[in-house]
N, CA, C and O atoms as a GROMACS GRO file, in nm:
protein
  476
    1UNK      N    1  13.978  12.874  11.001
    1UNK     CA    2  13.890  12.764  11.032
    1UNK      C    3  13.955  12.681  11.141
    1UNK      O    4  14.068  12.634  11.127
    2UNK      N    5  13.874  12.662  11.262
    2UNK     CA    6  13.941  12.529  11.413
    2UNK      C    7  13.795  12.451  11.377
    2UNK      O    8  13.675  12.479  11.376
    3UNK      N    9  13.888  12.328  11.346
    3UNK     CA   10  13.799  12.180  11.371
    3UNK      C   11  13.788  12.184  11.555
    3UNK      O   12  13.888  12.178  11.625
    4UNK      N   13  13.696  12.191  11.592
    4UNK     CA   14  13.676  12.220  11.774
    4UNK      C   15  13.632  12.047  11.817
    4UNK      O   16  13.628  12.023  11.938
    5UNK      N   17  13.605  11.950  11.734
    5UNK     CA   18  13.626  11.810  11.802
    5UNK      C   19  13.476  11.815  11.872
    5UNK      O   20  13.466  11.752  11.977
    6UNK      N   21  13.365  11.880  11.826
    6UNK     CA   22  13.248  11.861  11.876
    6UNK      C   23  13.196  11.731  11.967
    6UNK      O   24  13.238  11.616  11.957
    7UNK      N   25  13.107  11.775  12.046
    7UNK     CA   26  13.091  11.637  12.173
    7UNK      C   27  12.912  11.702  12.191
    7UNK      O   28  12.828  11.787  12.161
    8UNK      N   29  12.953  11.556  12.280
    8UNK     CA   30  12.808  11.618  12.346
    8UNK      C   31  12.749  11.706  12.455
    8UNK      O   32  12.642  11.689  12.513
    9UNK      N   33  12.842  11.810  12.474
    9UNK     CA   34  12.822  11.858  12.546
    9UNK      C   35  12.805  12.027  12.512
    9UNK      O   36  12.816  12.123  12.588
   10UNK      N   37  12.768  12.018  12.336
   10UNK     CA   38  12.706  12.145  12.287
   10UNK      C   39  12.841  12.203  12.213
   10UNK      O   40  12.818  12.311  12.158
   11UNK      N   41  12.958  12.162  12.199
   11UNK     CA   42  13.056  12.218  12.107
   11UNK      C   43  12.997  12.213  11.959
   11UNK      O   44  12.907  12.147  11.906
   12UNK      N   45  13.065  12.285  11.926
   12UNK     CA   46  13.044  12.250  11.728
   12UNK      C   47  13.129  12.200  11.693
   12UNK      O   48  13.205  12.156  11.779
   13UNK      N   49  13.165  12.177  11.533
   13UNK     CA   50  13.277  12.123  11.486
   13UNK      C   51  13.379  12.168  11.405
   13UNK      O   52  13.481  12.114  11.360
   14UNK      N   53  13.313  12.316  11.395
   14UNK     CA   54  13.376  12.425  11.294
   14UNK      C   55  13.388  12.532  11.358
   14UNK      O   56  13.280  12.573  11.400
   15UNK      N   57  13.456  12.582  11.378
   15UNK     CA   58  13.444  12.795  11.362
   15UNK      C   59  13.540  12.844  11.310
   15UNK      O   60  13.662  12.844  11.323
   16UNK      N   61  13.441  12.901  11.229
   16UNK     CA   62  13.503  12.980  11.091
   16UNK      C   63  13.531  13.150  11.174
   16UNK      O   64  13.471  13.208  11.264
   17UNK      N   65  13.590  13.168  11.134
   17UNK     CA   66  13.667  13.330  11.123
   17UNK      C   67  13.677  13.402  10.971
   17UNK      O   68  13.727  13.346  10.873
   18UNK      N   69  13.621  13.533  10.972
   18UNK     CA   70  13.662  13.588  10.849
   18UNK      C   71  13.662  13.705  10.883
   18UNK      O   72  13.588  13.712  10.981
   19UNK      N   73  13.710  13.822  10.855
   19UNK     CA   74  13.707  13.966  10.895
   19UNK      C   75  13.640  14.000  11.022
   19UNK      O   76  13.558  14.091  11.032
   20UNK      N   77  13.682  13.915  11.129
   20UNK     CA   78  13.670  13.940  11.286
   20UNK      C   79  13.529  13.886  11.292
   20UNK      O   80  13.493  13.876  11.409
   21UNK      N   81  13.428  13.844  11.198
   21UNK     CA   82  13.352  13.764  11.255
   21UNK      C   83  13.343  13.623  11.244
   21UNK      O   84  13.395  13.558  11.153
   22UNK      N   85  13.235  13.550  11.397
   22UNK     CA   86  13.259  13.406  11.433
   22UNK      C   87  13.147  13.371  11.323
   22UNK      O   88  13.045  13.439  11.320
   23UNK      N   89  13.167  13.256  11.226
   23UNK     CA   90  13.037  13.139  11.232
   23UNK      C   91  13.058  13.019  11.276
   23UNK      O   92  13.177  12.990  11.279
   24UNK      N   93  12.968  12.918  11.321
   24UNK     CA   94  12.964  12.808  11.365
   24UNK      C   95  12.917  12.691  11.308
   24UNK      O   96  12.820  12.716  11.236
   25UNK      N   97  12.948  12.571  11.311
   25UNK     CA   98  12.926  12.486  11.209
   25UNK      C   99  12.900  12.349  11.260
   25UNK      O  100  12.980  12.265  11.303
   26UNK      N  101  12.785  12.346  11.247
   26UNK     CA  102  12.778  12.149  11.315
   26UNK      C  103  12.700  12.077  11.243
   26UNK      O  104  12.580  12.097  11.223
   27UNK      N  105  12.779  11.976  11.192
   27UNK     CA  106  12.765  11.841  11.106
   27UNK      C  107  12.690  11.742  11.217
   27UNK      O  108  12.701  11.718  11.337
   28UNK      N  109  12.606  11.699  11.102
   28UNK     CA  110  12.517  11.556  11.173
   28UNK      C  111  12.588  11.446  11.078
   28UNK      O  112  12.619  11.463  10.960
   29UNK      N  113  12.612  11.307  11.174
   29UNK     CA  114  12.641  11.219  11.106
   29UNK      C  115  12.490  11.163  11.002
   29UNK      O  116  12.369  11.167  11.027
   30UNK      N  117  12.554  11.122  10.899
   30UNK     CA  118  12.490  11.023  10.825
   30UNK      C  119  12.368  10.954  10.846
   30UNK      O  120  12.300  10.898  10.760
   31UNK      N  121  12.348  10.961  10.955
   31UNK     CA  122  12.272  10.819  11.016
   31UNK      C  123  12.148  10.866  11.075
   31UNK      O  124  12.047  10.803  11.109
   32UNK      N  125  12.175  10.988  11.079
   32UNK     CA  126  12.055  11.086  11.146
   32UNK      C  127  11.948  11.181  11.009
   32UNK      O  128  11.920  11.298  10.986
   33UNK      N  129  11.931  11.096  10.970
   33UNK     CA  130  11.834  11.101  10.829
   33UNK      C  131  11.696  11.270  10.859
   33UNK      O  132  11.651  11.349  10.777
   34UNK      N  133  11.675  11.260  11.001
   34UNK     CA  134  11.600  11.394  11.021
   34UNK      C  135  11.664  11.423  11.125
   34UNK      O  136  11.687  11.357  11.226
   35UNK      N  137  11.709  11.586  11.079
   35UNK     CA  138  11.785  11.652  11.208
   35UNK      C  139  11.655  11.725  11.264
   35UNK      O  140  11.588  11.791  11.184
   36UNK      N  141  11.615  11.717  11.396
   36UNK     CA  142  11.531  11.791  11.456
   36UNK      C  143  11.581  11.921  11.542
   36UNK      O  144  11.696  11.935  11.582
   37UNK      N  145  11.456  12.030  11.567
   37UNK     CA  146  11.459  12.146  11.623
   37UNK      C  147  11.593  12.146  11.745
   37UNK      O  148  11.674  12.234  11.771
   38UNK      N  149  11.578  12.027  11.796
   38UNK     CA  150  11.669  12.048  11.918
   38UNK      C  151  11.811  12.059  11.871
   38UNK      O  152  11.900  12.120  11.930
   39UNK      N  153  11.819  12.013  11.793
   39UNK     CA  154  11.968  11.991  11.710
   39UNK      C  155  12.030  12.181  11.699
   39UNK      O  156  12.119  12.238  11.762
   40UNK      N  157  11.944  12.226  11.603
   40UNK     CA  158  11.944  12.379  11.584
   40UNK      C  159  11.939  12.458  11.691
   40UNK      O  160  12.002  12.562  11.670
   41UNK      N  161  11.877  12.452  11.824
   41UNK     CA  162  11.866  12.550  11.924
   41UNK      C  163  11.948  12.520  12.040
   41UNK      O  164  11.950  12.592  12.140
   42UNK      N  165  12.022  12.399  12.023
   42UNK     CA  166  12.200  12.386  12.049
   42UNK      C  167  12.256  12.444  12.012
   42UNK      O  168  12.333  12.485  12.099
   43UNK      N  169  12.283  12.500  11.888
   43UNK     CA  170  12.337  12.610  11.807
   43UNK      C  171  12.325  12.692  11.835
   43UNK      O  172  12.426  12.750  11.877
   44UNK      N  173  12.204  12.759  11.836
   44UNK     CA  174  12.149  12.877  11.860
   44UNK      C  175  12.223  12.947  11.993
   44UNK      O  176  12.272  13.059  12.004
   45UNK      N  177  12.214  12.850  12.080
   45UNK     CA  178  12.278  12.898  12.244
   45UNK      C  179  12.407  12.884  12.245
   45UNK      O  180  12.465  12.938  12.339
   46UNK      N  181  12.470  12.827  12.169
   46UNK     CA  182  12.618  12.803  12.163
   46UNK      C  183  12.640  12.929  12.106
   46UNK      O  184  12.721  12.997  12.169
   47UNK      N  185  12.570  13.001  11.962
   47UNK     CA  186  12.605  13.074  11.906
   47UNK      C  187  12.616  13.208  12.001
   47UNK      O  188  12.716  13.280  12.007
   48UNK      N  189  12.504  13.226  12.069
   48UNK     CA  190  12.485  13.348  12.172
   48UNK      C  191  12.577  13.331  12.302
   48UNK      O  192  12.598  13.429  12.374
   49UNK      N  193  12.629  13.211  12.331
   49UNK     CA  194  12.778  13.236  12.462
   49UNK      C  195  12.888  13.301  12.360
   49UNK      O  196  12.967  13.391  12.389
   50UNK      N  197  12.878  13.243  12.248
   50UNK     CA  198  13.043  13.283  12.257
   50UNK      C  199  13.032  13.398  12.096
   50UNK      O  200  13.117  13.390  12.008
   51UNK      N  201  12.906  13.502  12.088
   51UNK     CA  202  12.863  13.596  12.008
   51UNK      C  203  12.898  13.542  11.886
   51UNK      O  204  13.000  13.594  11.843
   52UNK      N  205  12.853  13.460  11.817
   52UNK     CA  206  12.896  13.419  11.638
   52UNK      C  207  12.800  13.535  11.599
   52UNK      O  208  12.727  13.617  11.654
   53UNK      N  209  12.831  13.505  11.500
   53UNK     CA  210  12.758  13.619  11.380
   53UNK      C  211  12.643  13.513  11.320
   53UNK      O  212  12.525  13.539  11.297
   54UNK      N  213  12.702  13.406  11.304
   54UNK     CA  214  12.588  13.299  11.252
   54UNK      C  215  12.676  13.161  11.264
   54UNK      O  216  12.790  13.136  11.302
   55UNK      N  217  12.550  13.073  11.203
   55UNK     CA  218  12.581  12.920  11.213
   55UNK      C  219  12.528  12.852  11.102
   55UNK      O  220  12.465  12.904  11.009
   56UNK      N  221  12.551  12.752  11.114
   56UNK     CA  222  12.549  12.667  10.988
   56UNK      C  223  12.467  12.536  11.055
   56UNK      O  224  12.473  12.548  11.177
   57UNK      N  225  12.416  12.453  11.027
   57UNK     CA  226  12.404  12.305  10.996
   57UNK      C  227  12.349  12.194  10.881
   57UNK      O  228  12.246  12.168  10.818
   58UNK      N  229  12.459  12.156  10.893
   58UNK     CA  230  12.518  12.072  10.759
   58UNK      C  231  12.429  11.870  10.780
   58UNK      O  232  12.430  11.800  10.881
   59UNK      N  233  12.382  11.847  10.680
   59UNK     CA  234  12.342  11.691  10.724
   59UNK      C  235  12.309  11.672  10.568
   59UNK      O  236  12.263  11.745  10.481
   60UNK      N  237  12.366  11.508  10.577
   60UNK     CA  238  12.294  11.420  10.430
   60UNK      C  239  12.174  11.383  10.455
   60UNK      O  240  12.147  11.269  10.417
   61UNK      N  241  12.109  11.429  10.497
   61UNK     CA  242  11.962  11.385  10.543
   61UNK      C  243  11.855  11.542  10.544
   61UNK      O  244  11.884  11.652  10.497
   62UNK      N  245  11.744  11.506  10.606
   62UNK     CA  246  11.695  11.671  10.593
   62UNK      C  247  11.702  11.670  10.741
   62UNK      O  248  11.750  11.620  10.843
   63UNK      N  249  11.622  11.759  10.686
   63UNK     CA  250  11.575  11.922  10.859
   63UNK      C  251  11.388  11.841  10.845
   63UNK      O  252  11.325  11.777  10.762
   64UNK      N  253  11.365  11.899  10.994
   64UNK     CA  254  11.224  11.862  11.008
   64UNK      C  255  11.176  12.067  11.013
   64UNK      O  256  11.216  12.180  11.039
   65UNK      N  257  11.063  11.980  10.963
   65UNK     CA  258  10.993  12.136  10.957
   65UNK      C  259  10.977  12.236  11.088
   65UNK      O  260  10.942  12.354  11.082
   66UNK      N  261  11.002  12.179  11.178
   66UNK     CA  262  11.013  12.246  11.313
   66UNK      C  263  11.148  12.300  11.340
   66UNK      O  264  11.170  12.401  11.407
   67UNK      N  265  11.261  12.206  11.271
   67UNK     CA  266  11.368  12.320  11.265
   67UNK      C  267  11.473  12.396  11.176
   67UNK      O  268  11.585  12.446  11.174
   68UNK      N  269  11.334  12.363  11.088
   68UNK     CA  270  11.326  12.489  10.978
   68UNK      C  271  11.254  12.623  11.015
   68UNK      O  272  11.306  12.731  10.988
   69UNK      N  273  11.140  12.614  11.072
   69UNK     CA  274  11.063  12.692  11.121
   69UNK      C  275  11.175  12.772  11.229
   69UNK      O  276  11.185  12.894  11.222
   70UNK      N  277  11.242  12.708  11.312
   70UNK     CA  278  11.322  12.788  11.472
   70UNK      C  279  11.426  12.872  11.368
   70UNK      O  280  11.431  12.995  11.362
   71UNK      N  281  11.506  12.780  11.290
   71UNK     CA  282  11.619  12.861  11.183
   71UNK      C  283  11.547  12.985  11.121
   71UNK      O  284  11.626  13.044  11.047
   72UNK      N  285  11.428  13.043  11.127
   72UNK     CA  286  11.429  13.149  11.019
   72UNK      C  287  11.462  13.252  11.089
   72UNK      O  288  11.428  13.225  11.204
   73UNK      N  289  11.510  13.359  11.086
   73UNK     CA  290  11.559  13.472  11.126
   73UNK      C  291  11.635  13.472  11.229
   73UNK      O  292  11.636  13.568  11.306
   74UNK      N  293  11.692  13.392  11.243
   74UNK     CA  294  11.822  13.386  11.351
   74UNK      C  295  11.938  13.349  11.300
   74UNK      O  296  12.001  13.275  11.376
   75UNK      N  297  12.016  13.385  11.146
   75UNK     CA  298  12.112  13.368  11.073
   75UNK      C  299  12.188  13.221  11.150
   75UNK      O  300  12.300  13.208  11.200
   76UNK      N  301  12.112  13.154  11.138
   76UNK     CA  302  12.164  13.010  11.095
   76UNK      C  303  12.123  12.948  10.993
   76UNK      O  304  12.006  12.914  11.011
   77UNK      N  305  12.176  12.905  10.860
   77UNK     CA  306  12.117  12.817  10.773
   77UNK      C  307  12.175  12.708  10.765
   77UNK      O  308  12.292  12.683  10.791
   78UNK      N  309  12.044  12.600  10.706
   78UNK     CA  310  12.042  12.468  10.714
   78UNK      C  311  12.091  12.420  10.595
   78UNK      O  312  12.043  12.477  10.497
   79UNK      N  313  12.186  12.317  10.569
   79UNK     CA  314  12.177  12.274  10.435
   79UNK      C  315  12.182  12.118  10.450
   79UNK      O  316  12.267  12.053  10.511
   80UNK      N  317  12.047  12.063  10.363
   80UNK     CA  318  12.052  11.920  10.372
   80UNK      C  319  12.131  11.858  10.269
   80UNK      O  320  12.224  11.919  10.217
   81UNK      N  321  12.094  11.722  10.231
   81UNK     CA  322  12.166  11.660  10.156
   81UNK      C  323  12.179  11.670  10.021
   81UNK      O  324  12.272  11.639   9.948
   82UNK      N  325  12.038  11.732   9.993
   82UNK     CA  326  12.010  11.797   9.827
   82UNK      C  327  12.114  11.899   9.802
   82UNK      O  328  12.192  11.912   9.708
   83UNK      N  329  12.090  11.995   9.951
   83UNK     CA  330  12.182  12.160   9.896
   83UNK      C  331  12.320  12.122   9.889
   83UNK      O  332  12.400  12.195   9.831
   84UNK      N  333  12.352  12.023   9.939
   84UNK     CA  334  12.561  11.970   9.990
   84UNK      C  335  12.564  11.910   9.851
   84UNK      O  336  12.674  11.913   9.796
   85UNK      N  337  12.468  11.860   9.788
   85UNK     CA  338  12.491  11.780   9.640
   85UNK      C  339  12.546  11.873   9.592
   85UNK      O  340  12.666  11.895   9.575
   86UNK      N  341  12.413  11.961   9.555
   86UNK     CA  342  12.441  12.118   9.465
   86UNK      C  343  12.564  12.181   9.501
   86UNK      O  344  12.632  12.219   9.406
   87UNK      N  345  12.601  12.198   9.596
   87UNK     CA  346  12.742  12.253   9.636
   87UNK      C  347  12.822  12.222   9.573
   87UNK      O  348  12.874  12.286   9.482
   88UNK      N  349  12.860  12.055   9.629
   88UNK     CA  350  12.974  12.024   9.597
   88UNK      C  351  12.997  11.987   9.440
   88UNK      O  352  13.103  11.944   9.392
   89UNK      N  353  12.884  12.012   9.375
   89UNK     CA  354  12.857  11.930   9.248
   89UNK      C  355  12.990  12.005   9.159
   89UNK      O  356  13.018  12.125   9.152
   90UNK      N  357  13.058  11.889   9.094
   90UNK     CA  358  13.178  11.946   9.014
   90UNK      C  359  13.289  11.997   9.054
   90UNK      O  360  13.371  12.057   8.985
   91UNK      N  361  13.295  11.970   9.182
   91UNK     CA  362  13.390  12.038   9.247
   91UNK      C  363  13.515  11.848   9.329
   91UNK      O  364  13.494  11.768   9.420
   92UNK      N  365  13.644  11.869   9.214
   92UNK     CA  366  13.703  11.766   9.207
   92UNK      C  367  13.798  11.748   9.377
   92UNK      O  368  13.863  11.819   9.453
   93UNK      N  369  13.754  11.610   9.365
   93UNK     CA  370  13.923  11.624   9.584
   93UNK      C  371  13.933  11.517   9.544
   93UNK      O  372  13.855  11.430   9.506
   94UNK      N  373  14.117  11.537   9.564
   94UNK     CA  374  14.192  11.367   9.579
   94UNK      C  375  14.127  11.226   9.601
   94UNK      O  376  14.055  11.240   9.700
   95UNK      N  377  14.120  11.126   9.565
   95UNK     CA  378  14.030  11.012   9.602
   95UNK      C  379  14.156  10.982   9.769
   95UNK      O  380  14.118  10.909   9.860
   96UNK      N  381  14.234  11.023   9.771
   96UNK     CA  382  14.334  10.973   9.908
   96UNK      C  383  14.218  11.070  10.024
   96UNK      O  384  14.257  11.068  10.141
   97UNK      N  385  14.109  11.136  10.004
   97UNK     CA  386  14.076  11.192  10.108
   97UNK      C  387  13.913  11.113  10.137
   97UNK      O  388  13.821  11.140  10.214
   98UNK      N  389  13.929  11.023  10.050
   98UNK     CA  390  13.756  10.976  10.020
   98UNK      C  391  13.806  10.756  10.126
   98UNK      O  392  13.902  10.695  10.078
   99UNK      N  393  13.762  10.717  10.195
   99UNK     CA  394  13.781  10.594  10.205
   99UNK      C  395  13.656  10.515  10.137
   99UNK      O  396  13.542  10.561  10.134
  100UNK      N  397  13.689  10.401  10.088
  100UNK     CA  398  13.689  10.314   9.992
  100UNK      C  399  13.544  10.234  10.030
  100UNK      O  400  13.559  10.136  10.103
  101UNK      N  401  13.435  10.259   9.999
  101UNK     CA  402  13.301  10.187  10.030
  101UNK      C  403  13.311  10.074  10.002
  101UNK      O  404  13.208  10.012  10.029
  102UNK      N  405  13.388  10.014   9.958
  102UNK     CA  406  13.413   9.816   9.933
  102UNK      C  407  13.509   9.776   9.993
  102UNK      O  408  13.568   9.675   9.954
  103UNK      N  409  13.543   9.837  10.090
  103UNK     CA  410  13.691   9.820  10.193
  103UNK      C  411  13.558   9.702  10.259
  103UNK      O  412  13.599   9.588  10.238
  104UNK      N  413  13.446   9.699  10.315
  104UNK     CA  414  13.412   9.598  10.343
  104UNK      C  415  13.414   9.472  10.297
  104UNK      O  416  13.432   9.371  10.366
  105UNK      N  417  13.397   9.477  10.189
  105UNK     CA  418  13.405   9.345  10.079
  105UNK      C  419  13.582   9.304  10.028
  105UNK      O  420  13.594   9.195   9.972
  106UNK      N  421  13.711   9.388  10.047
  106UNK     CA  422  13.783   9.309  10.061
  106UNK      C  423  13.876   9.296  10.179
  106UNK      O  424  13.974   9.222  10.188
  107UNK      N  425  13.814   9.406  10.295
  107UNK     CA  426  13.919   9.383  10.408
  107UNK      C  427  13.764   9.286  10.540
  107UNK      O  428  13.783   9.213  10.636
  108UNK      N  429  13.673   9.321  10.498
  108UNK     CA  430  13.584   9.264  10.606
  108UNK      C  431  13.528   9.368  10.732
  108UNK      O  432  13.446   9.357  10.824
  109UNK      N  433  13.604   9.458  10.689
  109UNK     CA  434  13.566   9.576  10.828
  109UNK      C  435  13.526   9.690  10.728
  109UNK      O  436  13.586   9.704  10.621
  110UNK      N  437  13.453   9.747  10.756
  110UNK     CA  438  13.412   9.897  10.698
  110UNK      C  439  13.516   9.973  10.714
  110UNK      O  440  13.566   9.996  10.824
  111UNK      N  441  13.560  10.021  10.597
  111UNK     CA  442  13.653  10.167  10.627
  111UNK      C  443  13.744  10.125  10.702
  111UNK      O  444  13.782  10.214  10.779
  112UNK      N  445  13.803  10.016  10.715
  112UNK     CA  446  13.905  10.012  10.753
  112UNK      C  447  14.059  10.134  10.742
  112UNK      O  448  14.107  10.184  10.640
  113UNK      N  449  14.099  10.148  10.875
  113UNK     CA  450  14.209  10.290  10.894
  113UNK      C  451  14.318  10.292  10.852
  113UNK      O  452  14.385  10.190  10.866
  114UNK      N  453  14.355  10.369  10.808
  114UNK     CA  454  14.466  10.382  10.734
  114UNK      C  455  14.539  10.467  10.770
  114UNK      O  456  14.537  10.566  10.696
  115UNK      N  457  14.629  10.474  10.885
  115UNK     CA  458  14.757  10.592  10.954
  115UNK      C  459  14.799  10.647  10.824
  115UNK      O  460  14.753  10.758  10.795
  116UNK      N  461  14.862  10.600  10.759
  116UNK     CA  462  14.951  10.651  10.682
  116UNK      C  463  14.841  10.740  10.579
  116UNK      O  464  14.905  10.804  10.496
  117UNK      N  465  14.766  10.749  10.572
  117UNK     CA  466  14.694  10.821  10.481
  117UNK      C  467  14.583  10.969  10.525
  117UNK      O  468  14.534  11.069  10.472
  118UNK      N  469  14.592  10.881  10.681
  118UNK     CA  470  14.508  10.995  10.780
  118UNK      C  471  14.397  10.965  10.798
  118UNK      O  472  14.321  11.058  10.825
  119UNK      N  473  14.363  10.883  10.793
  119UNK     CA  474  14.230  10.804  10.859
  119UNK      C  475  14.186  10.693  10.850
  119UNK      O  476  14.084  10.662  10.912
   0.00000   0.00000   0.00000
């Protein structure tokens, strides 16, 4: 797995490797509640320069039906915020990897950073 530091200029944020084949992986922030078609057929062309086998996109929010519709048969699947529940459901990680949703209420800044902890 290379975290690739995705931008806007069509990188992803993942590529996975497993028995010589590529997948690709791009996370939507939070905030983007409907990921639309264009989102996915960024992928799609990213996936075909550099030959993945497939792709992924990941969001706490959904997919619009238009790019659900572009995702079918072009081995990219979508997983919204329902399917990442189901995933991760039961599945325990350190609270040192989670930052603190009331860091606003006693430091005044959201999520305030923490070097020593890694973010």
């Amino acid at each position: 797995m290379t975290e690739t530091r995705g931008g806007a200029d069509g990188r992803v944020d993942l590529a996975l490797k497993k028995g010589g084949e590529l997948f690709l992986v791009q996370c939507k922030h939070w905030r983007a509640t409907r990921v639309g078609v264009n989102i996915v057929q960024k992928l799609a062309g990213v996936m075909a320069a550099r030959s993945a086998t497939g792709g992924f996109v990941l969001t706490s929010g959904v997919f619009t039906d238009e790019a659900c519709a572009f995702a079918k048969g072009k081995n990219i699947e979508l997983m919204d915020g329902k399917a990442l529940l189901a995933l991760t459901r039961g599945v325990n990680v350190p609270i040192k990897f989670f930052r603190d949703p009331l860091s606003i209420l006693t430091t005044g800044a959201p999520y305030a950073r923490n070097a020593k902890a890694g973010w």
